[in-house]
C-alpha positions in Angstrom: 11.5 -18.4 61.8 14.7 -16.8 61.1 16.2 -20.0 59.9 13.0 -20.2 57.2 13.8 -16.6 56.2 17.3 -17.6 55.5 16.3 -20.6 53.9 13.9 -18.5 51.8 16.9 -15.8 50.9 19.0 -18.2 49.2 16.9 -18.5 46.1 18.6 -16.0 43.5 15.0 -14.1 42.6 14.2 -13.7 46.4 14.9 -10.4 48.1 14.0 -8.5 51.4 13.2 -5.1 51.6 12.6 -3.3 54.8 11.9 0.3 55.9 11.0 1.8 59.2 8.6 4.7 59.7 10.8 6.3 62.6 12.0 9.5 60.5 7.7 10.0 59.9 6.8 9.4 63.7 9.2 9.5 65.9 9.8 5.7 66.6 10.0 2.1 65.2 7.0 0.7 62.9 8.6 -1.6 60.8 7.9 -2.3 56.9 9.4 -5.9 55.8 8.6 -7.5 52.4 9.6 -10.5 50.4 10.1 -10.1 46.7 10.1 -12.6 43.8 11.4 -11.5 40.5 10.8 -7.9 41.9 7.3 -8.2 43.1 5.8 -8.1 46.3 4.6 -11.4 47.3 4.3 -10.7 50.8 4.6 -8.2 53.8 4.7 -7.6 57.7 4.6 -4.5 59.6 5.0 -4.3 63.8 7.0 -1.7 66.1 9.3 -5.0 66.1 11.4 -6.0 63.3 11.4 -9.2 63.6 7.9 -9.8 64.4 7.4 -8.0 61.2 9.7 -10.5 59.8 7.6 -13.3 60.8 4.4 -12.0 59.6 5.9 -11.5 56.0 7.7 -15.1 56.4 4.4 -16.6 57.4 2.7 -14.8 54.8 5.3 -16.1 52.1 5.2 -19.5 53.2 1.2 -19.3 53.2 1.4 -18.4 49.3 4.0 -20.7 48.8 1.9 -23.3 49.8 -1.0 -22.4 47.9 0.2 -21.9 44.3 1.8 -25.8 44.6 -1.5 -26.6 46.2 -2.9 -25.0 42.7 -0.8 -26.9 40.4 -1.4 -30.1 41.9 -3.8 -33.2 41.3 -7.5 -32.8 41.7 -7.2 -35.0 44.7 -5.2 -32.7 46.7 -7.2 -29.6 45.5 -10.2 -31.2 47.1 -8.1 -31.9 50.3 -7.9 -28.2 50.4 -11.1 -27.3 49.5 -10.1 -25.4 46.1 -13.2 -27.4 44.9 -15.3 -25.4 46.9 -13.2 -21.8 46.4 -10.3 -22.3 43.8 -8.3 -18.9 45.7 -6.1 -18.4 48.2 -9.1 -17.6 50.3 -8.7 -18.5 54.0 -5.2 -20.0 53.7 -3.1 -18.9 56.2 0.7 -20.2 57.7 2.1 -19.8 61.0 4.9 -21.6 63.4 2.1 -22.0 65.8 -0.9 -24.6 64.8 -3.8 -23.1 67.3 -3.3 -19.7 66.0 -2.7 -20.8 62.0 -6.5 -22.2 62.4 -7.7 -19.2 64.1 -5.8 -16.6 61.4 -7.1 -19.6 58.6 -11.1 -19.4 60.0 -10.3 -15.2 60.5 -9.4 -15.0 56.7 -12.3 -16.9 55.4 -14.9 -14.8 58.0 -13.1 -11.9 56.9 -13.8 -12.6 53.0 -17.5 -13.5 54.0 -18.4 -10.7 55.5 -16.9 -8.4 53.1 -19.4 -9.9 50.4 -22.3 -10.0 52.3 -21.5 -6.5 52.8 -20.9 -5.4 48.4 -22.8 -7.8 47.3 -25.6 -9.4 49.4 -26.2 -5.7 51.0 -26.4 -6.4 54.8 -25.6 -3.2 56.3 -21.9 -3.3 57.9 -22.2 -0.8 60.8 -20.3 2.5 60.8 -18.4 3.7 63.8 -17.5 7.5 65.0 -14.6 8.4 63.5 -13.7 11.0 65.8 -13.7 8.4 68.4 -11.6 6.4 66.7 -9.2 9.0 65.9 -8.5 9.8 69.8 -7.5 6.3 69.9 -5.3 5.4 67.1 -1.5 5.5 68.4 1.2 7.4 65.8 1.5 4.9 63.0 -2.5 4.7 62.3 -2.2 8.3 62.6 0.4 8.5 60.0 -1.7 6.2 57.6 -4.2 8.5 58.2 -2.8 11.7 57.8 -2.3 10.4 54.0 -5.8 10.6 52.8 -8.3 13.6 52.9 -11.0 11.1 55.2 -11.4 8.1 56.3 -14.4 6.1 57.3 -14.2 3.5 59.9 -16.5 -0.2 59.8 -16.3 -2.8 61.9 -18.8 -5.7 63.1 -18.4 -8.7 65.3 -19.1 -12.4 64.8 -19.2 -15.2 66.5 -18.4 -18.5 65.1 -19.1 -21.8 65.6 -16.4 -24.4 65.5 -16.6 -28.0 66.0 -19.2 -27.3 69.5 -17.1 -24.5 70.6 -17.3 -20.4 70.4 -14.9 -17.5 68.8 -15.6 -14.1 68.8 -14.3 -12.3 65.8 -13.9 -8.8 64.6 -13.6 -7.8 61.0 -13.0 -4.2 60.5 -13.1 -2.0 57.2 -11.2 1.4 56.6 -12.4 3.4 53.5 -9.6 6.2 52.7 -10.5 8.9 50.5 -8.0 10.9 48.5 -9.2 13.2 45.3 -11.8 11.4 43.5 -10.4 7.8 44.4 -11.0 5.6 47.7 -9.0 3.0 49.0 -10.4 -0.1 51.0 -8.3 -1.6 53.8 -9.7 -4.2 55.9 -8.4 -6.7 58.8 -10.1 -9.2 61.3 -8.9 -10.4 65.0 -9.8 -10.9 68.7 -9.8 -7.2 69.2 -10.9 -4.5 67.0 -8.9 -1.6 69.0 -5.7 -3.3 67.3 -6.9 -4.0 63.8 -7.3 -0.3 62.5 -3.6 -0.3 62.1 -3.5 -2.9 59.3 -6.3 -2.1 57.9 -5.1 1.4 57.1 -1.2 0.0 56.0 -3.7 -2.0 53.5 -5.9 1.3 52.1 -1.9 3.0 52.2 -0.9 -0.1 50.0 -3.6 0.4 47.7 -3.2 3.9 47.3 0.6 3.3 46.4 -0.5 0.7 43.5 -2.5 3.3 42.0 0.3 5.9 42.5 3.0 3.6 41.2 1.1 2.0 38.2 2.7 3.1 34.8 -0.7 1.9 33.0 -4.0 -0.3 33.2 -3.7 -3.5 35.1 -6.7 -5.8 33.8 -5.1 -8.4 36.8 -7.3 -8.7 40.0 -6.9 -6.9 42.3 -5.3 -4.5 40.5 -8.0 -3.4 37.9 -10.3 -3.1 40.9 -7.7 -0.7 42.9 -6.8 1.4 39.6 -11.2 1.6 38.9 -11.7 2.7 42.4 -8.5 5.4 42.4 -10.6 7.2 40.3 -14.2 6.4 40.8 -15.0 7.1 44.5 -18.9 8.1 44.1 -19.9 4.0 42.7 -17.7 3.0 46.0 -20.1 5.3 48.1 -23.1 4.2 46.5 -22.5 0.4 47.0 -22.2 1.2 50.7 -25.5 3.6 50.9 -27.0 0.4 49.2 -26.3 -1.8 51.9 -29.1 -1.8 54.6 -30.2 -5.1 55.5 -30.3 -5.1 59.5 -30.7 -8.7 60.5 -27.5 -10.9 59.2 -27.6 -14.6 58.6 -25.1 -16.6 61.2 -21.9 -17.3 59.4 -22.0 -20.9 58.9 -18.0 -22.6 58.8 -18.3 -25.4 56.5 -14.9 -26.4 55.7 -11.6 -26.6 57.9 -8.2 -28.4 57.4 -4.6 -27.9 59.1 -1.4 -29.8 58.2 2.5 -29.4 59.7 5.0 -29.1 57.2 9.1 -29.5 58.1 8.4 -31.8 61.2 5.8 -28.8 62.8 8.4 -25.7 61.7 5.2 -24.5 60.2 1.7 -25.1 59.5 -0.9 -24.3 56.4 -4.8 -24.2 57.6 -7.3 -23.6 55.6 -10.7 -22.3 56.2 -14.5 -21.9 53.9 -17.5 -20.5 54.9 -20.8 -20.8 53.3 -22.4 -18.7 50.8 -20.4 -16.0 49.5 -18.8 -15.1 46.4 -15.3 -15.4 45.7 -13.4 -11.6 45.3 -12.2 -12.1 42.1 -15.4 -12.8 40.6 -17.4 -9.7 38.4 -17.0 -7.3 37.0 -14.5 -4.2 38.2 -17.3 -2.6 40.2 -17.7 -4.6 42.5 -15.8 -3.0 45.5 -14.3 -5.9 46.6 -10.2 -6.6 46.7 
């Protein structure tokens, strides 16, 4: 990984920035992110620098990958299923290739769910956040501690995958401050772990609203910026959602490749029947 990162660092309009949340908390929770032409194109966080190093490395590489995927033939769209979902959807990249598929099919379950939640209204269950609270160690706390409330959701799935069975979880924080709210969301194999980047991502999103000199008609920002100030249509979208009984999530598309002689791997993942994010209009709470 490190030799990737350096590899990385020698383009002129690549930079690494890192901070560490020890002065906040009392000790290490570490910030990295990769910059191109001084924006964020990717981030890690972990009590371990360098494992935060990989996760924004990995996330780099996966977006990397994609936007030549994007300007490529229509062949080699099709290989990757941009056919299907022309995003970045359920790509992910990773140095190891069984846990690049499982972080590729995550992504994609974690962008199904989400829109059967906004927008096909099955209910997403809501979880005691004072139980939650007791549990979250001091950097979820911290998160935390920078909105007025948070709500906790989280549901499991299980999928299917070529005869064989993964539990996943895909969890949802919804962060309140003033009139705004600020969704952060994450899936895994354990939902105790997961509240911690799901509230860095509501922290991320309130610091684009904070940090945005004017409108940004871009997805996701517009959706961020509407949502800073619009709380109440947020809230009503979720009271909306009541369907009990959930259709099975149905994985219908799947590829992996190595790239560099198995340095790293790019998997991609689709499942059936939702709506792509960046589709509708900026109400839809979904970014």
């Amino acid at each position: 990984m490190s030799k990737i990162l350096d590899q990385i660092l020698q383009s002129p309009n690549v930079n690494l920035q890192e901070y560490n949340l020890k002065d906040q908390i009392g000790e290490d929770f570490w910030h990295t992110v990769i910059k191109v032409n001084g924006e964020a194109l990717s981030g890690g966080h972990s009590v371990d620098k360098n494992h935060a190093r990989a996760v924004a490395v990995a996330e780099y590489l996966e977006r990397n990958e994609f936007f030549k995927i994007s300007q490529s033939d229509s062949l080699t769209k099709k290989i990757w299923g941009l056919d299907i979902i022309p995003t970045g959807c359920g790509f992910a990249a990773g140095f190891n290739k069984r846990n690049t598929v499982i972080r590729s099919i995550g992504e994609a379950l974690e962008r199904w769910a989400l829109s059967m939640w906004i927008d096909e209204k099955y209910s997403f269950p809501e979880h005691d956040s004072n139980k939650i609270l007791s549990t979250l160690d001091k950097p979820s706390q911290w998160y935390k501690n920078q909105f007025d409330s948070v709500r906790f959701f989280g549901k499991d799935f299980l999928v299917e995958i070529d005869g064989d069975y993964l539990m996943l979880n895909v969890v949802v924080t919804v962060c309140f401050k003033d009139s705004g709210v600020y969704m952060g969301s994450a899936v895994g194999l354990n939902r105790n772990i997961l509240w911690t980047h799901a509230l860095v991502e509501s922290y991320r999103h309130l610091r684009i609203a904070n940090t945005s000199k004017s409108a940004d008609y871009r997805f996701p920002f517009n959706r961020i910026l509407f949502f800073s100030k619009n709380a109440d249509i947020a809230i009503k979208t979720i009271e909306n959602s009541t369907k009990e009984i959930w259709k099975k999530p149905s994985l219908i598309f799947n590829y992996c490749t190595e790239y560099e002689n198995g340095n790293y791997y790019l998997s991609r993942s689709i499942f059936d029947g939702w709506q792509s994010w960046h589709l509708g209009n900026e109400e839809r709470f979904l970014y």
